[in-house]
N, C-alpha and C positions, 0 to 999 in steps of 0.2 A: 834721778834725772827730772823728775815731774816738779818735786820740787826748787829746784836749781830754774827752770824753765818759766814758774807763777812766780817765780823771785825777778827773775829778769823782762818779763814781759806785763806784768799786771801788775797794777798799784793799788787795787781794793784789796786783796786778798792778803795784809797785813803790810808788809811794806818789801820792797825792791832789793836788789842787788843794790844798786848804787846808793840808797839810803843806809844800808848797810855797812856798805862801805866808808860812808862818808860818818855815820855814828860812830863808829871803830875808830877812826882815824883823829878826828876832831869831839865826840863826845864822851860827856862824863854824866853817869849815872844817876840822874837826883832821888831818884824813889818810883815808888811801884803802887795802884792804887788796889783798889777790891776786885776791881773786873779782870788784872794782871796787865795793863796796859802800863808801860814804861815811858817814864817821863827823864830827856835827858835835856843837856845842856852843855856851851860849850866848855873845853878844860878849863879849871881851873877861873871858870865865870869870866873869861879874857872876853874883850867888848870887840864885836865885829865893825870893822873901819869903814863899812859901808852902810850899817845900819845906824851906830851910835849906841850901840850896847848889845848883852848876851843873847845871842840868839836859843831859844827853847822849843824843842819839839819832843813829838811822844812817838811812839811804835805800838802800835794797837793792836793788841791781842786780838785775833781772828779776820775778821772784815773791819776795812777801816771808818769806822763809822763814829763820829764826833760828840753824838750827843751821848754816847759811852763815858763821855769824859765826867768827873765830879765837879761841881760848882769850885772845891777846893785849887782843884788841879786847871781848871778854868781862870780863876781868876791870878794863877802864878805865871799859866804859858802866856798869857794877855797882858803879863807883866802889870796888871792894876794891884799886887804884892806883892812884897822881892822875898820873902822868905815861903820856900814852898811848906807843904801841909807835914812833909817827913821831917821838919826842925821845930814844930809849933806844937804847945801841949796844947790842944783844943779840945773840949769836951760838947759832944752832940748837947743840945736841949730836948729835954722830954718831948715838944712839937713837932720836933724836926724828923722827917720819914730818910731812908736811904733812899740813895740816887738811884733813879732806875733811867734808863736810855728811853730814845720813842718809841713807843709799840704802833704805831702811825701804820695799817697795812700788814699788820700780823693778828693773828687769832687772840692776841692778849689786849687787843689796840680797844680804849671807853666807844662803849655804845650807848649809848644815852636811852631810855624808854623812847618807847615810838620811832627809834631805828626800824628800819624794815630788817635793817642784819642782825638785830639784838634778838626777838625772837619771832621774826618772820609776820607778823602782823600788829597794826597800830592800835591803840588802844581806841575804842570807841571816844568821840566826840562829847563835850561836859555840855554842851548847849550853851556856854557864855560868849560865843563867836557869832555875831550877825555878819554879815559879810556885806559888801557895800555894793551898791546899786545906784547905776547916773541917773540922775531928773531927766527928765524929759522934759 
């Protein structure tokens, strides 16, 4: 019932009844990425009469939160490439890191030196700073 309830009432917390609904009815499957977010689209890539082509959405594993999504999978729902990442033999580059979402606001998020939150006091002053003073 709890979850029948965060299906019908909340839209962060992965996606809705009625998105549900409406995937089941009108969507086809395209692929699934590393975080298990699904990315669909409609049957049969049929072009919606209001937009001017295939509409694509995803259902986000957990909280819905976008910057989950891969640059791959990013640039297929944006329709900037028609062929998504599960029909393309693509091989990473040794430079190239995995995707990671924003840590913006969680305990994993860059603290830079001289953060107060990094490790609670700033580093002593180098002495190359004068600081400015008006004439008189």
């Amino acid at each position: 019932m709890k979850l029948f309830l965060l299906r019908f009432f909340t839209w962060w917390s992965g996606y809705t009844f009625g998105t549900q609904l409406w995937t089941w009815r009108f969507g086809e499957l395209v692929g699934t990425d590393e975080g298990g977010n699904r990315y669909f689209r409609t049957k049969n890539g049929a072009i919606d009469a209001s937009l001017g082509f295939e509409r694509r959405w995803v259902l986000y594993n957990g909280y819905a939160d976008p910057t989950t999504v891969p640059a791959a999978w990013h640039g297929w729902l944006h329709h900037t490439v028609d062929v998504p990442p599960t029909a393309e033999t693509y091989t990473a580059r040794e430079w190239q890191k995995p995707h990671q979402p924003n840590l913006t606001g969680t305990p994993a998020a860059y603290r830079p030196s001289g953060s107060t939150l990094a490790s609670g006091r700033r580093p002593k002053a180098t002495g190359d700073y004068q600081p400015w003073t008006p004439q008189a």
